[in-house]
N, C-alpha and C positions, 0 to 999 in steps of 0.2 A: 764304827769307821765310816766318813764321811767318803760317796761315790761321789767325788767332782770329775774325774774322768766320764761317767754317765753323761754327766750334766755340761761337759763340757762346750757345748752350741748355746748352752744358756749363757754361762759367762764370756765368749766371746762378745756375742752379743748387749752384754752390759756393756762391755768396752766400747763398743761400733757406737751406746746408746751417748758414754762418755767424749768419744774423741768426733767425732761429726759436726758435734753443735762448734766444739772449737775450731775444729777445718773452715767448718763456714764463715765464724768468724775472721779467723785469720785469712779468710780471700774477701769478706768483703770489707773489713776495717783493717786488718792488715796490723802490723808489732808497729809500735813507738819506739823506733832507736833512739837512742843517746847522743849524747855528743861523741861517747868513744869510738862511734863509728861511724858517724856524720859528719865528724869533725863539727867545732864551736866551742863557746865558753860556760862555764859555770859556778856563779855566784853563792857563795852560804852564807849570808848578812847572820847578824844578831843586832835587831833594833831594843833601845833602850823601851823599858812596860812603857806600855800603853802609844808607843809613838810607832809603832808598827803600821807602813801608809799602805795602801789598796793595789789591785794589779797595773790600774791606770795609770796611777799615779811614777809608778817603776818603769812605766811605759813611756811617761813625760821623759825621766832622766837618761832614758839609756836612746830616747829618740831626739834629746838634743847634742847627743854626740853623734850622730849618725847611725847608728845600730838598732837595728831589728830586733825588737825585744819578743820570744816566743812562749816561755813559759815561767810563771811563778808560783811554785808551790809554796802553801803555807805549812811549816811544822811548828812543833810544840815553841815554848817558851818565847814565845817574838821573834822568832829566826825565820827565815824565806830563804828557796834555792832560786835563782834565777839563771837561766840557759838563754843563752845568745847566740849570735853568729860572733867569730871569733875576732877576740879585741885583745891586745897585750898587757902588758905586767903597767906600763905609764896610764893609757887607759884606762885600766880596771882602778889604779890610784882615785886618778878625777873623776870617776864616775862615782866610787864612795866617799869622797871631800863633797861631791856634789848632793848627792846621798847627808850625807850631817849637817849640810848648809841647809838643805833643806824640810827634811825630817826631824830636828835634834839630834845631836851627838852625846857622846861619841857613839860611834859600830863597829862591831866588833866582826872581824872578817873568819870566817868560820874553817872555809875553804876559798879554794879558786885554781881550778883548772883549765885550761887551753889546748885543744888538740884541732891539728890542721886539718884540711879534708882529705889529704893525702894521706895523712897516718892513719884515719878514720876509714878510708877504706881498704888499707890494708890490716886493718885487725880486724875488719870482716871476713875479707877473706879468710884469714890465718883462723880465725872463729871456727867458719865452714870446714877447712881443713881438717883443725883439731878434731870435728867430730867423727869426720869419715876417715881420719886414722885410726880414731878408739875404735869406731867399729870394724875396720879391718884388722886390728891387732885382738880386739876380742874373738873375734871367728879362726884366724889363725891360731891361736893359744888356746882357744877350745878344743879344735880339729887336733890338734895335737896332744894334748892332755885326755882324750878320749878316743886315742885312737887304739885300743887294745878292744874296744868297744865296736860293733858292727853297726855300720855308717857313721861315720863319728861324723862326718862334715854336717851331719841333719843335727847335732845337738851344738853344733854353733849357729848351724842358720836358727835356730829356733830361740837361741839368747839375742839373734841380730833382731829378731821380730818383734821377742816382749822387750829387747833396749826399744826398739822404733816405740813401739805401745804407748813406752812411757816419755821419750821427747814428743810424740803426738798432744798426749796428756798435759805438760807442761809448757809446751807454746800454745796449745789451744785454750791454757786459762789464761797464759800470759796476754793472748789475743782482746778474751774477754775484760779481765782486768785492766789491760791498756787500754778500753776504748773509755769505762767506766770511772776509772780510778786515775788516769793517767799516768798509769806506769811505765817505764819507760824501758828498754831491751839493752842493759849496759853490761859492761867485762866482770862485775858482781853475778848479772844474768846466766854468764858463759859457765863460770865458775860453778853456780848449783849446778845448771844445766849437765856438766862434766860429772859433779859429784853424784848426782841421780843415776847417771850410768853406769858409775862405778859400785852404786849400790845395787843395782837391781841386777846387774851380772852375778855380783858375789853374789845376793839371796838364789839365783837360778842357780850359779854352779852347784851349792848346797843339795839342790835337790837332784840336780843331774847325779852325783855323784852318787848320791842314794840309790837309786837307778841304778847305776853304774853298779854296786854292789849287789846290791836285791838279786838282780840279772845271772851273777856271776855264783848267784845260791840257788837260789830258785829256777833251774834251767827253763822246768817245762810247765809252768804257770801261764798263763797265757800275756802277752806282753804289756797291756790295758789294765791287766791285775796289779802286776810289777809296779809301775808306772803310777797307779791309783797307793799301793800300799806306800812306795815310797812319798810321796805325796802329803801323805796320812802321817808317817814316821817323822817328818821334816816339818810338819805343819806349826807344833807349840812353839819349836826351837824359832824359826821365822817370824812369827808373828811376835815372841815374846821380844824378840830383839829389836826389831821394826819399831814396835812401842815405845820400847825405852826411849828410841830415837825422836819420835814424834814428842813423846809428851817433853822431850825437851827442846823439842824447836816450839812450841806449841806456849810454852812460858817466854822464851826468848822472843816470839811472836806478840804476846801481850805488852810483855814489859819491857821488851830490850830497845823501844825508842823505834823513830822512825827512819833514821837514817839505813837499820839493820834490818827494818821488816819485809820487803820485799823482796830481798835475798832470802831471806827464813821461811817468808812461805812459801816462795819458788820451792824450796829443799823439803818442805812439809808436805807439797801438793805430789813431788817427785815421788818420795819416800814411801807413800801410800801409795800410788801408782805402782812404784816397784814391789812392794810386797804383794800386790794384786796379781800383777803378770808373772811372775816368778809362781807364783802359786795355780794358778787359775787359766796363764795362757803358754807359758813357756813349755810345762811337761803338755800339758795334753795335746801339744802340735807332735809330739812325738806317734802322740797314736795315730792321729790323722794321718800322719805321713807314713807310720807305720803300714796302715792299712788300704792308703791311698782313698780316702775317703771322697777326695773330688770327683771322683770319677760319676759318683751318684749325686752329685749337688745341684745337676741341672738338667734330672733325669725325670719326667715329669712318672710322678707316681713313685720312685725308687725311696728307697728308707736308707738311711745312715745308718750302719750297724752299728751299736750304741756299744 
């Protein structure tokens, strides 16, 4: 049987070792949002082989209409996305007739979206919202589905904590990724972002519940025992299912194209995040807080009773 409660100030600390560097990034390069919440436009050409023309050159055409051209990514088979300040449905017409006049034709229009800057910041907000409803509806449905349990409000605060672990996790690659990759923070974004919390609670509740049982057998074991065995009992079941999930974001990541990959590894970088903290930070806050462990954390000389 594996003591991760023991060792539990190790694996915190993996996490701090994890989520830091992305804090830092995300304050001093900061997320690449989207059009969906910048409001702007965005272009998915499909140029005929080989006639595929350079970022400049996209920069000539969209700047003899007056438009600020900001980014052109290249994807597979001759296709570019291009994002703009926003231009309408006439616009977007002559800018690709101008596109084939000068490129060769024909192009093949892939997509094309247009959101205001007005709707762009209200689905930020509504973004933000969304996620501090999940986490208040999470802590409330915990608190309550564990309330025949003593302190149950401590086994929601401690799923709100490994939820935060794992949005730390995932905006702080998002951070690094966007400065590198130029990734960009869009409603695909929100959507893993959502789904990561909704994994990594389920993997916690799993083992709270375990807990929750153990407890309700084993009165007078000491409660770090409890806590560690249930841990232990919940371990294959967690990881085995986690896996399954990865390795099939993990092929969808390879092959499923580019359109799909940044959503996929968002959910890939989550997915392991969650199985981490559900395992690794979410029970052993229980003991901490069990035992009140702060109280010797900035005791010079004092020892954590392990």
């Amino acid at each position: 049987m594996l003591d991760i409660v023991k060792r539990r100030y190790l694996y915190f600390g993996i996490s701090l070792m994890v989520i830091i560097p992305g804090l830092i990034a995300l304050i001093v390069w900061g997320l690449q949002p989207a059009i969906d919440f910048t409001g702007g436009s965005m272009l998915f050409v499909r140029f005929q082989p080989g006639t595929r023309p350079s970022s400049q050159d996209l920069l000539d055409v969209y700047a003899s209409f007056g438009h600020v051209f900001n980014v052109a990514a290249t994807t597979e088979n001759d296709g570019m996305i291009i994002r703009s300040k926003e231009i309408d449905q006439e616009t977007k017409t002559h800018i690709v007739n101008e596109m084939e006049a000068r490129f060769g034709g024909p192009i093949t229009v892939e997509r094309f979206d247009s959101v205001g800057p007005s709707v762009g910041l209200e689905v930020a907000e509504r973004a933000a919202g969304a996620v501090g409803l999940a986490a208040l509806g999470i802590l409330l449905y915990i608190t309550y589905a564990f309330r025949q349990v003593p302190h149950a409000v401590r086994y929601g605060v401690a799923a709100i904590i490994a939820m935060l672990h794992d949005v730390a996790v995932v905006i702080g690659i998002e951070a690094i990724l966007g400065h590198f990759l130029g990734w960009e923070v869009d409603a695909l974004f929100l959507t893993a972002l959502l789904t990561v919390i909704g994994f990594s609670v389920h993997d916690t509740i799993v083992v709270f519940d375990r807990i929750r049982e153990t407890r309700s057998i084993q009165r007078r074991l000491p409660f770090d025992t409890i806590v560690n065995q249930s841990i232990n009992q919940t371990l294959a079941r967690s990881i085995n299912t986690q896996l399954t999930v990865m390795i099939t974001l993990l092929a969808l990541a390879i092959f499923g194209g580019v359109s799909i990959r940044h959503f996929v590894v968002t959910l890939l970088v989550g997915v392991f995040s969650g199985t981490y903290s559900s395992i690794f930070n979410a029970a052993p806050i229980l003991v901490v807080w069990e035992k009140k462990e702060w109280r010797t954390w900035f005791r010079r000389g004092a020892k954590v009773v392990a």
